[in-house]
C-alpha positions, 0 to 999 in steps of 0.5 A: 214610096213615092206616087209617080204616075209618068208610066201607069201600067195596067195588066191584063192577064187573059191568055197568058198562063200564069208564069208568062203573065209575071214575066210580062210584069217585071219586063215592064217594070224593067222598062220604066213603069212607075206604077202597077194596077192589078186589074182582075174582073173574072178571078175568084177571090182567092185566085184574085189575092194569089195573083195580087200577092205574086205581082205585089213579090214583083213591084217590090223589088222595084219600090213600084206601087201596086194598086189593086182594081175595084176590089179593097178587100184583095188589097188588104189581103195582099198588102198592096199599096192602093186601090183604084175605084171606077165610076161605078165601084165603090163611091171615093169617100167610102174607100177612102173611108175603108182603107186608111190615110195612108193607101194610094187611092185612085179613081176615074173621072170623065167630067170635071165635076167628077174630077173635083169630087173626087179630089174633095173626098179623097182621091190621091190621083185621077185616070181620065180618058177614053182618049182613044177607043181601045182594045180591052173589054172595059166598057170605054166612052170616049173623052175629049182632049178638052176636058181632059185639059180642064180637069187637070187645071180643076184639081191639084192631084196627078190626073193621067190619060187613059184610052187607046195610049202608045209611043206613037199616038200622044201628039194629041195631049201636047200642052196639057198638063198631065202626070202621066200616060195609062197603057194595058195593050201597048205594053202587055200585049208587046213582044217586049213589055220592057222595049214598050215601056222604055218607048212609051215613056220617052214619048211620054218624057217629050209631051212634057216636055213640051207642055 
């Protein structure tokens, strides 16, 4: 399964029952999402691997990676692709460590210090952002457009922008060398995921581009 991170997609299921929740799943996937991240910080365990395991029957079909947040015991259990570590989960090297050579292992990175570190012990791709203030209940601190640009001339691995992102705010990353765009809200929140996705990514296809 190949990693293309043009459309990174991050769910957030608070307010929708289950079944609305995985609808809004494959409508994104139907628009062009490229990869999924299963972000979940108040389920329990068990209800956390049941919903990693629905999604997972979703992405699936697609050939889209699934990559769990924080928790690799849950992506263990439901034999998704990847994890995703933040700055203060598990350090990099211990995940990778923990979860093979083969998994997808992501991570957040605010400094280039912390890109290159990251890179160095493992990281498969980097999100980097909050571009813009944003909507979730992440706490966010916001990153400049330089230092995203710096980062992503400091590491050889895909580093994609995250923060606030939609079809009509990525003029700011014009000429910066990005693999792609994150999005939670821009997508989940839409009344179509798929129609969001669809412009996300165009908008996206054209930042390209023009980088």
């Amino acid at each position: 399964m190949n990693l293309d991170t043009a459309l990174y997609f991050i769910t957030d299921s608070t307010g929708f029952e289950k079944d609305e929740f995985l609808r809004r799943v494959r409508s994104a996937l139907e628009g062009g999402v490229t990869i999924i991240q299963l972000r979940e910080k108040n389920r329990t365990t068990r209800e956390y691997v049941e919903l990693a395991e629905a999604v997972h029957a979703i992405t699936k079909e697609f050939n889209v990676p699934l990559i769990i947040d924080d928790r690799i015991d849950v992506m263990l259990a439901s034999g998704a692709e990847g994890v995703h570590v933040g700055a203060e989960d598990m350090p990099v090297a211990v995940a990778r460590k923990l979860i093979g050579k083969d998994k997808i292992l992501g991570a957040t990175a605010k400094t280039v210090e912390a890109a290159t570190a990251a890179y160095n012990d493992g990281a498969d791709y980097l999100g980097v952002g909050a571009i813009y203030p944003t909507t979730t209940k992440v706490k966010t601190v916001l990153t400049s457009t330089e230092t995203l640009d710096a980062i992503t001339k400091a590491v050889p691995i895909p580093v994609n922008a995250i923060g606030g992102l939609n079809s009509t705010n990525l003029g700011v990353l014009n000429g910066i060398n990005i693999a792609g765009v994150c999005a939670v809200s821009a997508i989940m929140k839409a009344d179509s995921p798929k129609a969001a996705a669809e412009k996300l990514k165009k908008a996206f296809d054209d930042i390209r581009r023009g980088a």
